[in-house]
GUNUMI-66007 format. One record per residue (C-alpha): residue in three letters; x, y negated, z negated. Coordinates in Angstrom, 2 decimals, always signed. Layout:
+------+---------+---------+---------+
! type !       x !       y !       z !
+------+---------+---------+---------+
!  Ala !       X !       Y !       Z !
...
+------+---------+---------+---------+
This chain:
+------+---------+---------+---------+
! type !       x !       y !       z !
+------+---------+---------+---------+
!  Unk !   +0.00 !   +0.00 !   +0.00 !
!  Unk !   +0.97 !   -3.96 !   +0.72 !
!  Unk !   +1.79 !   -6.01 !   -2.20 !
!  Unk !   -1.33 !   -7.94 !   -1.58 !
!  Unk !   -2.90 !   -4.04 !   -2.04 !
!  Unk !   -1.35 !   -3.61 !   -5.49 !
!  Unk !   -2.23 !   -7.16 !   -6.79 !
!  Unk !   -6.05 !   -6.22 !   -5.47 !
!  Unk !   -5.98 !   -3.33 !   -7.51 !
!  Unk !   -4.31 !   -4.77 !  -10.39 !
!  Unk !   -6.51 !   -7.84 !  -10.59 !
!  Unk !   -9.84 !   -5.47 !   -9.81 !
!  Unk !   -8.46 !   -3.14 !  -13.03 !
!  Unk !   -7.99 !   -6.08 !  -15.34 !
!  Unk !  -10.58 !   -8.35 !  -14.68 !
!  Unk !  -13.37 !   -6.71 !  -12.61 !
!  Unk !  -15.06 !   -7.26 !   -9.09 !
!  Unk !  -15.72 !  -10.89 !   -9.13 !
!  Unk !  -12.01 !  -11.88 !   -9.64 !
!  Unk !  -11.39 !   -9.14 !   -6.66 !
!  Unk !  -13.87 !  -10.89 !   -4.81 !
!  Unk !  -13.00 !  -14.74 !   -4.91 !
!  Unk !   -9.63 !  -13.63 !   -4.15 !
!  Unk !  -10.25 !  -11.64 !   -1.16 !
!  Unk !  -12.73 !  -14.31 !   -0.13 !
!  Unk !   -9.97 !  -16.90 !   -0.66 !
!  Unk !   -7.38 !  -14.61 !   +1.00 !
!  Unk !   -9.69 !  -14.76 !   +4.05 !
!  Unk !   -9.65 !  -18.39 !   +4.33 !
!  Unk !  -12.81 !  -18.82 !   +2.62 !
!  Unk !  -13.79 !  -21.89 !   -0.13 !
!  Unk !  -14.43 !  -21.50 !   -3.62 !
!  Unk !  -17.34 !  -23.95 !   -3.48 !
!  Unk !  -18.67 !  -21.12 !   -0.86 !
!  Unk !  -19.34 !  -18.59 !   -3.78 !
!  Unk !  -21.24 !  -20.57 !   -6.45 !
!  Unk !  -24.70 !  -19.48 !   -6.76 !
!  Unk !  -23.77 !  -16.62 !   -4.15 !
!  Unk !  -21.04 !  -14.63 !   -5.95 !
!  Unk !  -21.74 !  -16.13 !   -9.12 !
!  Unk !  -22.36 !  -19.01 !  -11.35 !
!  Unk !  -19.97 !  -21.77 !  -11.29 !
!  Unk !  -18.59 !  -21.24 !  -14.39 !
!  Unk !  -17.94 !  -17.29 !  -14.10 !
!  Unk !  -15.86 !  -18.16 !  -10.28 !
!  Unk !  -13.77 !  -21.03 !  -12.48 !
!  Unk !  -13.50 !  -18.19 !  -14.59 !
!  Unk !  -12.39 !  -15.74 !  -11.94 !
!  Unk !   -9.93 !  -18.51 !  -10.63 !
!  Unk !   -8.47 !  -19.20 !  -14.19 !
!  Unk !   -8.21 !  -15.02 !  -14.25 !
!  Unk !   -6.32 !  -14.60 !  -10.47 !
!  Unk !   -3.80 !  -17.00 !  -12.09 !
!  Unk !   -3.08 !  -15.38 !  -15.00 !
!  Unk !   -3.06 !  -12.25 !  -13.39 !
!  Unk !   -0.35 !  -12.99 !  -10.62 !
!  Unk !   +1.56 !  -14.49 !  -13.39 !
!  Unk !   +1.24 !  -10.96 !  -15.20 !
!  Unk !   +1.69 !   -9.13 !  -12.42 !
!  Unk !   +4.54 !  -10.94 !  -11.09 !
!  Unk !   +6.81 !  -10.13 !  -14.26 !
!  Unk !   +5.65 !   -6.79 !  -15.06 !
!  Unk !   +7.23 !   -6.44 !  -11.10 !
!  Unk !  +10.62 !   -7.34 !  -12.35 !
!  Unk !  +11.14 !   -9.09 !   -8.91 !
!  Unk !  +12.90 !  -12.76 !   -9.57 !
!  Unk !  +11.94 !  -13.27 !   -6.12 !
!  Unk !   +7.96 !  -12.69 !   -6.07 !
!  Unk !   +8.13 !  -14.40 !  -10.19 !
!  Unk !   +9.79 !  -17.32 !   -8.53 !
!  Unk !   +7.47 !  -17.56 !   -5.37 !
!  Unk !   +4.26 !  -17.17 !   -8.17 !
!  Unk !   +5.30 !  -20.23 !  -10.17 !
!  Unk !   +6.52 !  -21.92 !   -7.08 !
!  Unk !   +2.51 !  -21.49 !   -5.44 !
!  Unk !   +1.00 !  -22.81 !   -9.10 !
!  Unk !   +3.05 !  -25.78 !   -9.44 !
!  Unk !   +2.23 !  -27.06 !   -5.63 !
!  Unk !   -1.53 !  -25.83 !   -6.69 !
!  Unk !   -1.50 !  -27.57 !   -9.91 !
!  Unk !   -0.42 !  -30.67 !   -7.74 !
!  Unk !   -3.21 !  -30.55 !   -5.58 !
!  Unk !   -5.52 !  -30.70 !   -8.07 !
!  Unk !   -3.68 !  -33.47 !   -9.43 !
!  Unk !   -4.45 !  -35.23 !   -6.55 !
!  Unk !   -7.86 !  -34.63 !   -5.90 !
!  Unk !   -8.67 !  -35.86 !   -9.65 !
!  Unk !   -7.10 !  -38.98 !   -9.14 !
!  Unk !   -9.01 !  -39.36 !   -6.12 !
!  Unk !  -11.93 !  -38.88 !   -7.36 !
!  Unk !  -11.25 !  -41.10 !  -10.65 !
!  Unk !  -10.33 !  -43.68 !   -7.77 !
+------+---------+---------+---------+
């Protein structure tokens, strides 16, 4: 299986079929926004977001691969600066 495989599974084993879903549907190019009401309420998706995080991060160590820990905290701090942006955007 592909890396993306394992994290599936990994994510799907610790935290259930709506985490496995948003991230498949974000894999896919889908938007978050897309799922609330659909896939869930909006709370449970930010839920399922705040889960995929902490999951990669898990999953990411327990792979004892500097690279893919690296490329993890790498893709959250250009994430976390998005949002950054969009809140002070929006508090514009």
């Amino acid at each position: 299986p592909s890396l993306i495989d394992e994290f599936l599974q990994f994510l799907r084993a610790r935290h259930g079929k709506l985490a496995a879903h948003v991230f498949q549907h974000r894999l896919a190019g889908g938007q978050t926004r897309e799922l609330f009401g659909k896939a869930g309420s909006r709370h449970a998706i930010k839920q399922a977001i705040a889960d995929i995080k902490s999951a990669a991060h898990d999953f990411a160590a327990k792979s004892g691969d500097p690279a893919l820990v690296s490329m993890v905290q790498r893709a959250m701090s250009a994430e976390k600066a998005t949002v950054g942006k969009r809140r002070a955007a929006v508090g514009k």
